[in-house]
C-alpha positions in Angstrom: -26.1 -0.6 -36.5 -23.9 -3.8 -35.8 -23.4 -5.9 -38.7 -25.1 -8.5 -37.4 -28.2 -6.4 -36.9 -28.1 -7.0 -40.7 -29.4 -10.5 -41.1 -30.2 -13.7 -38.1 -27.3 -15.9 -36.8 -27.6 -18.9 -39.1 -24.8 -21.2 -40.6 -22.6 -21.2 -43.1 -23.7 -22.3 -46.8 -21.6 -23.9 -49.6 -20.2 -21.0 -51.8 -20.9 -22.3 -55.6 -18.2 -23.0 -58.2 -15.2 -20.9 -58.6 -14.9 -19.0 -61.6 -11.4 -16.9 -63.1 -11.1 -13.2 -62.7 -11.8 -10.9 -65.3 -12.6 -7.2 -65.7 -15.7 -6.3 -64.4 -18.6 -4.0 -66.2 -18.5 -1.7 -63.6 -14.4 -0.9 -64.4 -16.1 0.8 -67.9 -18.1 3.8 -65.4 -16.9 7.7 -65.9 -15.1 7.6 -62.7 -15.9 11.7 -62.8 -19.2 11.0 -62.4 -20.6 11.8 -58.7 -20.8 8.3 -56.9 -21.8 10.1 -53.8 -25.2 10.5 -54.8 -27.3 7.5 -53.5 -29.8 7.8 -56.4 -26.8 7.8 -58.9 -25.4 5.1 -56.8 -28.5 3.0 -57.6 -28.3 3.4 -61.2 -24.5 2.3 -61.7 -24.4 -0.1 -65.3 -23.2 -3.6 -63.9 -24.8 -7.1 -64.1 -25.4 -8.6 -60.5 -25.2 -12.2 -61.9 -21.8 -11.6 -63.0 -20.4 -9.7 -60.0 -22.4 -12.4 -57.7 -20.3 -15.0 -60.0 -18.2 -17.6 -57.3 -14.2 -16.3 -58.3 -11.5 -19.1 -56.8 -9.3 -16.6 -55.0 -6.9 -19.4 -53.3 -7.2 -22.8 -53.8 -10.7 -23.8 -51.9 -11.8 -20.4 -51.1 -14.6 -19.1 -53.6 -16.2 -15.8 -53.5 -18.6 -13.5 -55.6 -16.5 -11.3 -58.2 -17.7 -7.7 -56.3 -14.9 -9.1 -53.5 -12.6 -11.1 -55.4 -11.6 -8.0 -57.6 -10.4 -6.2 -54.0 -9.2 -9.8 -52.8 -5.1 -8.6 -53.1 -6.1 -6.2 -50.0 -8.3 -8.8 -48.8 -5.8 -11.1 -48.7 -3.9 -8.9 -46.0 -6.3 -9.9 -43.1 -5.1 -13.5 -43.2 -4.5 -14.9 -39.4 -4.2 -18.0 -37.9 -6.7 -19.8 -35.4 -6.8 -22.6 -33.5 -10.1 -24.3 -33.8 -11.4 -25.9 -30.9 -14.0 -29.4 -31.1 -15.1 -29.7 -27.4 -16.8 -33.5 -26.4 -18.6 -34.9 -23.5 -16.3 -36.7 -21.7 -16.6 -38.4 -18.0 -13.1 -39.8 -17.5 -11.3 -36.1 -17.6 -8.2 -35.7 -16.4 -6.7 -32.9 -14.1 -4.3 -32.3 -16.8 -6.5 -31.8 -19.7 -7.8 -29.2 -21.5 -10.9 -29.0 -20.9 -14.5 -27.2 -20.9 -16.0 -26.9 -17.5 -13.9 -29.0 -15.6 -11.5 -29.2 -12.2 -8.2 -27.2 -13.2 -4.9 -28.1 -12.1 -4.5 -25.9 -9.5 -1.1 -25.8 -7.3 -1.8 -26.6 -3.6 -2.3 -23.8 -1.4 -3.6 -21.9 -4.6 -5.9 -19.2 -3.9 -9.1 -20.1 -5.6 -10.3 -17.2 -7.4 -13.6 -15.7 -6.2 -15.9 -13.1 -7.3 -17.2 -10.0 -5.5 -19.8 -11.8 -3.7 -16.9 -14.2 -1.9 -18.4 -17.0 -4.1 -15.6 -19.4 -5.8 -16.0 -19.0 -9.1 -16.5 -21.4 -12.2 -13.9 -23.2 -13.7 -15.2 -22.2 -17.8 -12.0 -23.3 -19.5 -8.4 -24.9 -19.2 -5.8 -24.9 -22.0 -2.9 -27.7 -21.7 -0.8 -25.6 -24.2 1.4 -28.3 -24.6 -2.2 -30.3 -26.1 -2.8 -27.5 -28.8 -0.5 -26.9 -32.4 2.0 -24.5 -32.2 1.0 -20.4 -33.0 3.1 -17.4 -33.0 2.8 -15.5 -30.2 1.3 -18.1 -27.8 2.9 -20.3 -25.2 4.2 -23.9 -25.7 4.0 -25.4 -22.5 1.6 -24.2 -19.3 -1.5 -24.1 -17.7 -4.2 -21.5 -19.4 -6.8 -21.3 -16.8 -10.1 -18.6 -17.4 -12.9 -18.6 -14.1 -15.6 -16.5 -14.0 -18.3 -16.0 -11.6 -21.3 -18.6 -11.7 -24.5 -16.2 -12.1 -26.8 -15.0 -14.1 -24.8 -12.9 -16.4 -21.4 -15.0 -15.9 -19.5 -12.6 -14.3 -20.2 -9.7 -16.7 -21.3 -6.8 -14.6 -22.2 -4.3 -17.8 -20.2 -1.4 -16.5 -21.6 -1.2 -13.2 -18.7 -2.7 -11.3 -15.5 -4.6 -12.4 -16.7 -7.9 -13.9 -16.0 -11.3 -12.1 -13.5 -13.0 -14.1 -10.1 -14.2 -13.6 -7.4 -15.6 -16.6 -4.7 -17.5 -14.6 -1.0 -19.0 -16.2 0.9 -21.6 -14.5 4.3 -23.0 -15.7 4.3 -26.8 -15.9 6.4 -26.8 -12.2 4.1 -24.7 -10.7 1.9 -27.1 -10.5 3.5 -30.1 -10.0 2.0 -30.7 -6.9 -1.7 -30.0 -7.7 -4.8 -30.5 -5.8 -6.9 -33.4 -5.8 -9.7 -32.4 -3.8 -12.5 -30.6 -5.3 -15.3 -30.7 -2.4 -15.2 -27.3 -1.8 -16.1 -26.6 -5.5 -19.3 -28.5 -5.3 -22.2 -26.3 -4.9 -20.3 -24.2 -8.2 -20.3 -26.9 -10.4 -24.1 -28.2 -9.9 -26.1 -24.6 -9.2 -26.5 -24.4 -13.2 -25.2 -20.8 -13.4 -23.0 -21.4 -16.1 -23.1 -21.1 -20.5 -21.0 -24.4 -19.6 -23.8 -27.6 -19.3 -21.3 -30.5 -18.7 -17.6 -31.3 -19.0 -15.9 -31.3 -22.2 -12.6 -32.7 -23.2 -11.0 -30.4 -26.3 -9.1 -31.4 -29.7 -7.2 -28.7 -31.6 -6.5 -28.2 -35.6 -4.3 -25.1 -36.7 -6.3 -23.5 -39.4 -6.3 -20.0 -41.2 -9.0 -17.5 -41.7 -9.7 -14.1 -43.7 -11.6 -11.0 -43.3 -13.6 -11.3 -39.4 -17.1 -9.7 -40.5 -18.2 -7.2 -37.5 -14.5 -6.9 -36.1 -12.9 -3.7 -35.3 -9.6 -5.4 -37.2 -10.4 -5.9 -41.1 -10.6 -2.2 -42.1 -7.5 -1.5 -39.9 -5.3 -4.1 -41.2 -6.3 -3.4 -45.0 -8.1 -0.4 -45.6 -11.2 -1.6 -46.7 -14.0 -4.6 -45.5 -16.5 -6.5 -47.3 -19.0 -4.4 -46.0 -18.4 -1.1 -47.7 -17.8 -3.3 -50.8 -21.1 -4.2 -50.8 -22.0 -0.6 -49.9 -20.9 0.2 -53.6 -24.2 -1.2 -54.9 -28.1 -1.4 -54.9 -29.7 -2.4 -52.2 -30.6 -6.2 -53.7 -26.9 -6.8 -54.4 -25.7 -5.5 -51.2 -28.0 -7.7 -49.4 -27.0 -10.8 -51.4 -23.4 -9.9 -51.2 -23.9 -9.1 -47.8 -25.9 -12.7 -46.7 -22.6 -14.3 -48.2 -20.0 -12.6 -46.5 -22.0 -13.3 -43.4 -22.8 -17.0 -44.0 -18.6 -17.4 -44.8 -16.8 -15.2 -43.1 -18.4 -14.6 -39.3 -15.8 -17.1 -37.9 -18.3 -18.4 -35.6 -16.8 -21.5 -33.3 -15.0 -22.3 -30.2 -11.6 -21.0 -31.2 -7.9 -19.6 -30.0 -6.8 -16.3 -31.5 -7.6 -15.7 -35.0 -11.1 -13.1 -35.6 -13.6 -13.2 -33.0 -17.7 -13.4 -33.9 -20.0 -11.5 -32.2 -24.1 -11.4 -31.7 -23.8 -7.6 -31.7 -21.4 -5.4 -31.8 -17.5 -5.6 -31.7 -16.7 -4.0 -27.9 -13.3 -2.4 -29.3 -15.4 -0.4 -31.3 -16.9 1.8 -28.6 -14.2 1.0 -26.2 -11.0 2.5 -27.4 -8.4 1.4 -24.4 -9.0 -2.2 -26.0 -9.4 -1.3 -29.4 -5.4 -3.6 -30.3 -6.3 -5.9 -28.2 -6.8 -9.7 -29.8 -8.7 -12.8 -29.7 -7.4 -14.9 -26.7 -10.0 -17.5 -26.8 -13.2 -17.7 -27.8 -16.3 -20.2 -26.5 -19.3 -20.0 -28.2 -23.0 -21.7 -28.2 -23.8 -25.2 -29.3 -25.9 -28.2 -27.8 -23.5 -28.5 -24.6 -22.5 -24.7 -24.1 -25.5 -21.7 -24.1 -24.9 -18.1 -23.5 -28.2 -16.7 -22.9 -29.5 -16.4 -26.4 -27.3 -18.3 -28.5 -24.5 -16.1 -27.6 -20.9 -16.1 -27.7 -17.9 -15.4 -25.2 -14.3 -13.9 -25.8 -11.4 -13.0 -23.9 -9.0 -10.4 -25.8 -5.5 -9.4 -25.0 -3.1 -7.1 -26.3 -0.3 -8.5 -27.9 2.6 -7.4 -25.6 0.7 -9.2 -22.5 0.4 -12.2 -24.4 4.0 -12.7 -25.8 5.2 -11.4 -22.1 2.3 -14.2 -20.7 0.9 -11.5 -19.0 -2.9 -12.8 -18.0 -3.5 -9.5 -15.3 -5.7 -7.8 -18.3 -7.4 -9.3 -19.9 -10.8 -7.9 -21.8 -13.8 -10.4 -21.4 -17.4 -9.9 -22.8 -19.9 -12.2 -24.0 -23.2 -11.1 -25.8 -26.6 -12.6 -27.4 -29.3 -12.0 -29.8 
């Protein structure tokens, strides 16, 4: 079961007031005693009021005492992420970055197309020169990602190779660019895309912790919130489980960083992509739908990126 089979999408609440760490009931349990046992498990001496207790791990990041006390392997997960607020905008220009938009494109580029000969949507552009600077990604270029304009935007669910296309461009590749768009037309208006209107993008260089339902936390430290919460009664785990949801899903429109998912992390069950990491992420709001509320990401591995190496690139989107 994906952990997000575990409660409905909703957003995130405010996390209480931060308390100091101290030792915990449950530290004074015979560790010889059989944990394994799920009725024993359900009897375990603690108080949930004090392990649900709000513990100020870093400054402005609260969370109940059952996490806190692993928060030095927590800690490990931090990444960075650029978060992305996408606007209406009717005076785009070519050189923007930009949500559903005309790319800049180098003449006699050949616009990319998907298995049906039909050009393809223009989802996203990233001026990297527009966004802060992260390790790992490009300063300067054209990010371009296209995929095909129907009814499951270019994912084909196994049955064929999906209809997408990530393209880089050096700033004097595409100093002469194309101006004329007619051709594109029919693409942009047909409606066949999570994308309802153009959208010019800001950028803020943040940091995030944890990634509930990604292949990465356990990897990177060993343990996740979610056998944590495993540790106790069902009541607790739920309400230990509805936080770690509600604050650490890393829901959004985003570059790099943990990805958020409707159902299940892809990596998991697909083990060529299992290093591979967020690239950029577009999810739902009142201007962008993917199906049901969903999300879309783009993964690569690491080498590809820091060799800007677009060729494979892992896309999937999913829904509720």
């Amino acid at each position: 079961m994906g952990i997000f089979d575990f409660f409905s999408r909703k957003k995130k609440q405010e996390t209480g007031q931060p308390a100091s760490l101290t030792k915990s009931p449950r530290d004074d349990y015979d560790e010889d005693d059989d944990w394994d046992d799920e009725e024993d498990k359900n009897e375990l001496p603690y108080d949930p009021d004090y392990l649900m207790e709000k513990v100020e791990v870093i400054p402005g990041l609260a969370m109940p005492r059952a996490f806190a006390d692993h928060w030095p392997a927590l800690s490990q997960t931090r990444k960075e992420t650029i978060s992305i607020t996408a606007t209406p905008s009717e005076n785009l220009r070519i050189e923007e970055s930009t949500f559903g938009h005309y790319p800049r494109i180098p003449v006699g580029f050949d616009y990319p197309k998907d298995s049906d000969g039909q050009f393809m949507y223009p989802l996203a552009q990233l001026n990297m020169r527009e966004l802060p600077p992260m390790h790992g990604y490009p300063r300067t270029g054209y990010l371009q990602f296209y995929i095909a304009a129907n009814d499951t935007y270019g994912l084909n669910f196994g049955e064929k190779p999906d209809d997408f296309k990530v393209v880089f461009f050096e700033e004097q590749e595409v100093e002469e660019f194309v101006t004329d768009f007619t051709f594109l037309h029919q693409t942009m208006i047909n409606n066949e895309s999570p994308v309802n209107k153009p959208l010019s993008l800001r950028f803020a260089l943040e940091e995030e912790y944890i990634g509930m339902g990604t292949v990465e936390t356990k990897a990177i430290c060993g343990i996740s919130m979610e056998s944590i919460a495993a540790e106790y009664d069902n009541d607790l785990e739920s309400d230990l489980m509805q936080f770690a949801f509600d604050n650490f899903c890393c829901e959004g429109h985003k570059i790099g960083g943990f990805a958020y998912f409707t159902q299940t992390d892809p990596r998991e069950y697909r083990e060529a992509f299992r290093d591979y990491v967020l690239l950029l992420q577009i999810d739902s709001d009142k201007n962008i739908m993917w199906g049901d509320v969903g999300v879309g990401n783009f993964f690569i591995h690491p080498d590809d990126l820091a060799k800007k190496d677009f060729s494979k690139v892992m896309y999937n989107w999913d829904c509720s």
